[in-house]
C-alpha positions as CSV (number, residue, x, y, z in Angstrom):
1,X,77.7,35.9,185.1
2,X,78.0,36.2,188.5
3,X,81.9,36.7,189.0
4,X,83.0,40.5,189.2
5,X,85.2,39.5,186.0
6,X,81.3,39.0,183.8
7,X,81.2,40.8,180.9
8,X,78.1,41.7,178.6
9,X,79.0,42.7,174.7
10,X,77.4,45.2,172.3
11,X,77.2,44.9,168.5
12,X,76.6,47.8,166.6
13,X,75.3,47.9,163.3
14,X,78.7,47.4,162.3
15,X,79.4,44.0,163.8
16,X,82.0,46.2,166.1
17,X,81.9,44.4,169.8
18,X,82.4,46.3,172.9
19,X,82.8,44.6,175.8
20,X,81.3,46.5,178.9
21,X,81.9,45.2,182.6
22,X,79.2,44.0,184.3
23,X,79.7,45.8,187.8
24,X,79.1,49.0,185.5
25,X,76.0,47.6,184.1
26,X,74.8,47.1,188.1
27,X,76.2,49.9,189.6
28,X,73.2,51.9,190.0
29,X,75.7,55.2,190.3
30,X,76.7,54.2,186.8
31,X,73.2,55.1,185.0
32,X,69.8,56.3,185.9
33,X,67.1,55.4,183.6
34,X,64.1,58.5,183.6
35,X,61.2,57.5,181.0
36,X,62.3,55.8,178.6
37,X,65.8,57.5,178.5
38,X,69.3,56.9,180.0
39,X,71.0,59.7,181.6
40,X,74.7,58.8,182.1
41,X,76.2,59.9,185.2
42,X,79.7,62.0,184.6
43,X,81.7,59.1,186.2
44,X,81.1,56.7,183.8
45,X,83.5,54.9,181.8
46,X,84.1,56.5,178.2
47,X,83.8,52.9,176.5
48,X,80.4,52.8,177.7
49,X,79.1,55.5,176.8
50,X,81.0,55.3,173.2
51,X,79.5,52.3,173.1
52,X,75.7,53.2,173.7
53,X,76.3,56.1,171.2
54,X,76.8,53.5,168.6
55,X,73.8,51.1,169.6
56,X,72.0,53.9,170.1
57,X,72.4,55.9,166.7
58,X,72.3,52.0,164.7
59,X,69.0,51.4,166.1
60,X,68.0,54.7,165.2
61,X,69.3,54.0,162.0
62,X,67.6,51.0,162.1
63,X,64.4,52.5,162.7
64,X,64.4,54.8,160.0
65,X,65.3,52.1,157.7
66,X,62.2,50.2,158.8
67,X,60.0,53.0,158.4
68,X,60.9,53.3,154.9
69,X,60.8,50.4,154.0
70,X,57.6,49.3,155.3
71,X,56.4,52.5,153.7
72,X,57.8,51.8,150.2
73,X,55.8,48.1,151.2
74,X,52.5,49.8,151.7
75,X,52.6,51.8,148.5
76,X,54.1,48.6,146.5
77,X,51.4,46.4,147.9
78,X,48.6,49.3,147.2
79,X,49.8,49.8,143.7
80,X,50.0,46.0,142.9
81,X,46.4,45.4,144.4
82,X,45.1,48.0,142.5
83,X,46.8,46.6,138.9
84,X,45.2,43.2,140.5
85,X,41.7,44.6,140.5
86,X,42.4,46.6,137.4
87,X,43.4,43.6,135.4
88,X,40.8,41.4,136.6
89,X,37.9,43.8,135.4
90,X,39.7,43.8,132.1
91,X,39.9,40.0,132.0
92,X,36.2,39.7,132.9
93,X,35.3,42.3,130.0
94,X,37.4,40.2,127.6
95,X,35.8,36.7,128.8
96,X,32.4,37.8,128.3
97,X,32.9,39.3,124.4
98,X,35.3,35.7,123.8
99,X,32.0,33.8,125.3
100,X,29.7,36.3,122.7
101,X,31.7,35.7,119.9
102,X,31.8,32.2,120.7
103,X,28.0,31.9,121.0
104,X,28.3,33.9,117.6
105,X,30.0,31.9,115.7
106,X,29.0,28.6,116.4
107,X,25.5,30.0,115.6
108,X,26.6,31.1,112.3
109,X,28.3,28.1,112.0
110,X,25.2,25.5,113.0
111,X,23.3,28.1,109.9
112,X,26.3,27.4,107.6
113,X,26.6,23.4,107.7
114,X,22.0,23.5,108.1
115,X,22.8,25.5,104.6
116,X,25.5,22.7,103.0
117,X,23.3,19.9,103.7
118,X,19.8,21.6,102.3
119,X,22.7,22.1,99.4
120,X,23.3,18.8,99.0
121,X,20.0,17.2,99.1
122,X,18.9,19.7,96.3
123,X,22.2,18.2,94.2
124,X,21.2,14.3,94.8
125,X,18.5,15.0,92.6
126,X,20.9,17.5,89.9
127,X,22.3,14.0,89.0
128,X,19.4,12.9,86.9
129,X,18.7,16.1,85.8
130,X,22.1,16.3,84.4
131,X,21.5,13.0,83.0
132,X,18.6,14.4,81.2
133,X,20.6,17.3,80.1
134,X,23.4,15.2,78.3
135,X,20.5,13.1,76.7
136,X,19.0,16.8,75.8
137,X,21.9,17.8,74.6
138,X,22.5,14.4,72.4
139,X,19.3,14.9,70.6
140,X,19.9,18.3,69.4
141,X,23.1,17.7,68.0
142,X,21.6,14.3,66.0
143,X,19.0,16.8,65.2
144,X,21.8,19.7,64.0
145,X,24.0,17.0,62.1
146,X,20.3,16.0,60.1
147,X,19.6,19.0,59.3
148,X,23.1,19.8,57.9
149,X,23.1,16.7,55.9
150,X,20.1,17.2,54.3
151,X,19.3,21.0,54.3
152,X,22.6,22.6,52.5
153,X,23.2,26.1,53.4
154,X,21.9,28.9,51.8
């Protein structure tokens, strides 16, 4: 860029290009740059300072954009870690009762099947007292069908 032809371009937020001549750019007559702002001397050319209007008001768009966003981000973020927290307290809670109605059950359960098999042993030995029953039970119908043979009914 060193020819007196050399241009530099400026986008604005709408992709719009303006070329601005370099000489302007060094010209120290052109602009004079106090703080951090640019005072534009009377003499200079009407594209350029159109086209630092533009790049000036789309950063400044730009910027309040930003802001917004990253504000909207903050409040998203705080809201979302707060639900995070939230949600894990609740999951904890639930855990612990699933673990105490686990522990629960399978107690009950271990009493349940210790019950079953005490049941069990007691009906090992209901086989040969229902043995004893049917014989029982034999014997006092022999006895009835004697009785009614012999003793007619009154």
């Amino acid at each position: 860029m060193d020819g007196e032809g050399a241009e530099h371009t400026v986008r604005n937020a709408g992709a719009e290009a303006i070329a601005i001549p370099e000489e302007n750019i060094k010209n120290p007559d052109v602009e004079q740059e106090v703080g951090s702002e640019v005072l534009l001397p009377s003499k200079a050319p009407p594209d350029l300072v159109m086209a630092l209007q533009i790049v000036e008001k789309g950063a400044y768009d730009a910027a309040g954009s930003l802001t917004s966003l990253l504000s909207s981000l903050r409040l998203a973020l705080s809201q979302v870690t707060g639900s995070s927290v939230e949600h894990m307290r609740c999951y904890n809670d639930v855990a612990g009762q699933v673990q105490e109605s686990a522990l629960d059950a399978a107690s009950k359960g271990n009493r349940f099947i210790n019950a079953c098999m005490r049941l069990n042993e007691e009906m090992k030995s209901m086989g040969s007292l229902a043995a004893q029953l049917k014989l029982l039970r034999q014997t006092v119908d022999n006895l009835d069908s004697l009785v009614t043979h012999y003793l007619p009914r009154t």
